[in-house]
N, C-alpha and C positions, 0 to 999 in steps of 0.2 A: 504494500500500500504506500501512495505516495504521501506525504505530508504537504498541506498548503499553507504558505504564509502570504498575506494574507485575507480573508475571506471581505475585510473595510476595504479594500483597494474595489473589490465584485462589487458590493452592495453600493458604496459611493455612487458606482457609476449606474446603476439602475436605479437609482433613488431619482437622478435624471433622467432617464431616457427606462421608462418602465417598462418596453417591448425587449431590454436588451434581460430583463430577472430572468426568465424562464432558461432560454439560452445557457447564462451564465452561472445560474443552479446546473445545469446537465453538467456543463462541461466540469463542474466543478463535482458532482458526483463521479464521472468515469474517470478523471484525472486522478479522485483518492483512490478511487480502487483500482488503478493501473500499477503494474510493476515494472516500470522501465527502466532497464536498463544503459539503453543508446537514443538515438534520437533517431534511428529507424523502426525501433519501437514503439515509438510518438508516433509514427507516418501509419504504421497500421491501427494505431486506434482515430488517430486524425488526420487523413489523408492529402488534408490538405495544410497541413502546420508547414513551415518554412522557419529558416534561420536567419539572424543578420546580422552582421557583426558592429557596436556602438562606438559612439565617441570611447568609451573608458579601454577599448578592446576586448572584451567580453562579448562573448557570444548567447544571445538571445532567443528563443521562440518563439513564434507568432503565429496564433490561434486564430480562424474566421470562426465569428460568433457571430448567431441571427440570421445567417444564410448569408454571409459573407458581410454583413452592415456595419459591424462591428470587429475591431480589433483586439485582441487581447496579447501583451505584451509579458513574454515572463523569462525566468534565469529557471533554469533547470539543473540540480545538482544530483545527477544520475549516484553521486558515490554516498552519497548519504538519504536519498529517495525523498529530497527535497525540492516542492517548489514555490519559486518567489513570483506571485502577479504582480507584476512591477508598473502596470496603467494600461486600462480599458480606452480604447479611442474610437470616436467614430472613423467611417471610412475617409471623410475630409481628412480629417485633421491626421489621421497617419499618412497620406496620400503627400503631404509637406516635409516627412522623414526631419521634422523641428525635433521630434522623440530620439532621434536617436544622437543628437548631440546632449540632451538632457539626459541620458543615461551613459 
């Protein structure tokens, strides 16, 4: 099982945009009970997840939430079966890749 930190980063952003909660429960159901190991493991529970790599150099995951409307940004620590949701974005506002100098 994976651990999530943390579940205020999800709820914030549904608390605005109420269409993205449903979504952002799922993912956040199948994400605890996933045990991945790599990040090809991600791709078969979420086929469409992608990497990026950030201003900090760290390497990120990025989840389509809502049928693609939403982004969800997160650090995956495959060695400790940790993950970090590090900000929910609409498709605008990722679509400016401003995110990835703020991280």
């Amino acid at each position: 099982m994976m651990r999530i930190i943390s579940i205020k980063t999800l709820r914030d952003f549904w608390k605005r945009y109420r269409d993205a909660e449903k979504p952002l429960k799922d993912w956040f159901g199948t994400t605890e009970a996933a045990q991945w190991q790599t990040f090809m493991d991600v791709r078969q529970t979420f086929g469409s997840a992608d990497t990026a790599v950030v201003a900090s150099g760290n390497t990120v995951t990025i989840f389509d939430i809502g049928g693609n409307k939403y982004r969800l940004i997160a650090a995956i620590h495959y060695n400790t079966a940790t993950v970090y949701a590090m900000m929910v974005l609409t498709h605008k506002e990722y679509d400016t890749n401003k995110w990835k100098a703020q991280l």
